[in-house]
N, C-alpha and C positions, 0 to 999 in steps of 0.2 A: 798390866794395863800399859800399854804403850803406845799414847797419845801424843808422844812432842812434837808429832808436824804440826799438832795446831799452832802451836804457839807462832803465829807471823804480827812481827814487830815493825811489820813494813804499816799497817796499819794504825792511824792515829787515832781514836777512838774522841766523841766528848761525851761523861760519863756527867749525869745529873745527878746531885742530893739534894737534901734539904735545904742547904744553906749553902752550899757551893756547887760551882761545875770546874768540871776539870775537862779542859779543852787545849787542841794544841796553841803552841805558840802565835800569837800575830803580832810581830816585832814590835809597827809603829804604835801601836796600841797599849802594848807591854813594855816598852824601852822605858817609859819612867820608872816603874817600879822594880823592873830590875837593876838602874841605877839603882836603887837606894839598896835594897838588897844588898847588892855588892860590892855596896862603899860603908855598911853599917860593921862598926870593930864589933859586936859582941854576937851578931852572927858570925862573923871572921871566927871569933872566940868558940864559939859552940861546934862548929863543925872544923874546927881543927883546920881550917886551909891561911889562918896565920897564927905566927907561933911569938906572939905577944903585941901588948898594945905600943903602940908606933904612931907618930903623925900619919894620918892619913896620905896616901898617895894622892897626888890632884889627877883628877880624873881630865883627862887631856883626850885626844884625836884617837890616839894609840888604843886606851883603856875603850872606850867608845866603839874604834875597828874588829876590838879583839871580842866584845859583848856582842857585837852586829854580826860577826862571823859566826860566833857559834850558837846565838839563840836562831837566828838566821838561816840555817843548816838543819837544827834538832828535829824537824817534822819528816826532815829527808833519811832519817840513819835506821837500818833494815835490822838492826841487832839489840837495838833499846827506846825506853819509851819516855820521853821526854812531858812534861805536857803542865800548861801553867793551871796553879788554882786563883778563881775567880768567885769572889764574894756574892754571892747572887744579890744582898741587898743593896751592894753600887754596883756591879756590873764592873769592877775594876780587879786586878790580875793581883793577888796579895801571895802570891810564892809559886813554887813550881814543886810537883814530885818525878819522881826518876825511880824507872827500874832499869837495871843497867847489869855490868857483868855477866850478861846472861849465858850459862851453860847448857847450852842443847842437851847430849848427852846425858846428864843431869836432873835434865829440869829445873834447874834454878837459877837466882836474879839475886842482886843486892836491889833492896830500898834505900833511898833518903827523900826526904823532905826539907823544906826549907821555907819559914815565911816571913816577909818583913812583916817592921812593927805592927801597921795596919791591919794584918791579919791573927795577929796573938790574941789568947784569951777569951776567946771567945768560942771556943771548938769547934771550929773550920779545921783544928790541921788533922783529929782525930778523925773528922766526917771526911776529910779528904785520904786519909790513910785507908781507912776502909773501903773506898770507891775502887780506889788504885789497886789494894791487895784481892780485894775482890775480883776485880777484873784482871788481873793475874792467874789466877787460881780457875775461874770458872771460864773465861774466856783464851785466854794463852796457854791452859794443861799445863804451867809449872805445879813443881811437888814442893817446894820450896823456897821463900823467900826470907832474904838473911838482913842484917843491920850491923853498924857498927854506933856505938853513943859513947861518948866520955864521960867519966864516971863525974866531971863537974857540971850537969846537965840535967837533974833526978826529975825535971817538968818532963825532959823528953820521954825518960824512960816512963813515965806514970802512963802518958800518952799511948807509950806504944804497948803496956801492959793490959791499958784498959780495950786493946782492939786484937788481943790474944797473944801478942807476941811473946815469948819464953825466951828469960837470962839462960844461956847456953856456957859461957865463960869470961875468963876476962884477958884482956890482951896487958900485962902489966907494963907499966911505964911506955906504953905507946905514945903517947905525944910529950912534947916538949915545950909547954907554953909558960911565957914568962922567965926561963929558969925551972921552973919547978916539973915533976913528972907527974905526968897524968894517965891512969889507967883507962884503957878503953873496952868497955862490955859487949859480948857480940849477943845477940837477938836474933831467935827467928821465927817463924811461924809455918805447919806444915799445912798441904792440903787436907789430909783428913782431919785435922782441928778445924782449920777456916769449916770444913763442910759439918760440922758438929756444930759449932757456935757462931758463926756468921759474922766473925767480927766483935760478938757480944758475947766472951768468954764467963759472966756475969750471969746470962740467962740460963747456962746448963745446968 
């Protein structure tokens, strides 16, 4: 079955759940919340893009330029899928997911996700996992979407266990946070699982 022309990334889709939408970026609307996002250390901490706690950076013109340029940009990139999630019950942008790396040839994408405080706990990021890998799968024809989580994170992984994703291995001493080394677990989810359980690996 060789379906990867479908997959066109040029399209920004907005995908409706229960309790979130996932829609593309609209800067001015989304700039506050991706400030916090990207000034919060224990996001920094979870996704590995710092490598210990630090006074924060003051978020100046620069940091500002460099957040407008690329959330700014993400609705235009023909190769991966940007796209913020939006709380349906305020109507405000509480993280973004990304399929990204995408391998034509292949068929497959890395996932992440990502939400500030306002959107934790309350299972928006699961409902938003689902949407996104869904619409991967049934809309774009990948055969495969992969993950990386560190192994000091076990909320992420539950998350991503409970929307079908499978530990595949572990990358050891991948990061370096603090001093200390941190193993990072690779996850993924194929299409014919998503097409058996829909997300709800639970129900079969």
């Amino acid at each position: 079955m060789n379906d990867h022309h479908r997959a066109d990334f040029s399209v920004k889709p907005t995908l409706v759940g229960e309790n979130v939408i996932l829609r593309p970026f609209l800067l001015d609307e989304d700039a506050e919340t991706i400030r916090t996002f990207l000034q919060d250390p224990e996001i920094g901490r979870l996704t590995g893009s710092d490598s210990g706690p630090s006074d924060p950076e003051p978020w100046d013109d620069k940091a500002e330029q460099q957040m407008r340029s690329w959330y700014g940009t993400r609705n235009e990139q023909p190769d991966r899928l940007d796209l913020a999630v939006v709380d349906r019950a305020t109507g405000a942008c509480v993280g973004e997911v990304v399929l990204n790396r995408w391998d034509s040839a292949n068929r497959s994408c890395n996932f992440r996700i990502l939400l500030a405080p306002s959107g934790q706990n309350r299972g928006l990021g699961t409902e938003a996992l689902r949407l996104i890998v869904g619409y991967g799968f049934e809309q774009l024809g990948l055969h495969r979407i992969s993950l990386g989580m560190f192994a000091f994170n076990p909320r992420a992984r539950r998350s991503y266990e409970k929307a079908g994703f499978v530990a595949e291995g572990v990358l050891r001493d991948s990061l370096c946070y603090d001093g200390e080394w941190v193993d990072e677990v690779v996850m993924s989810i194929l299409a014919p699982e998503w097409q058996r359980h829909r997300g709800h690996p639970e129900l079969v």
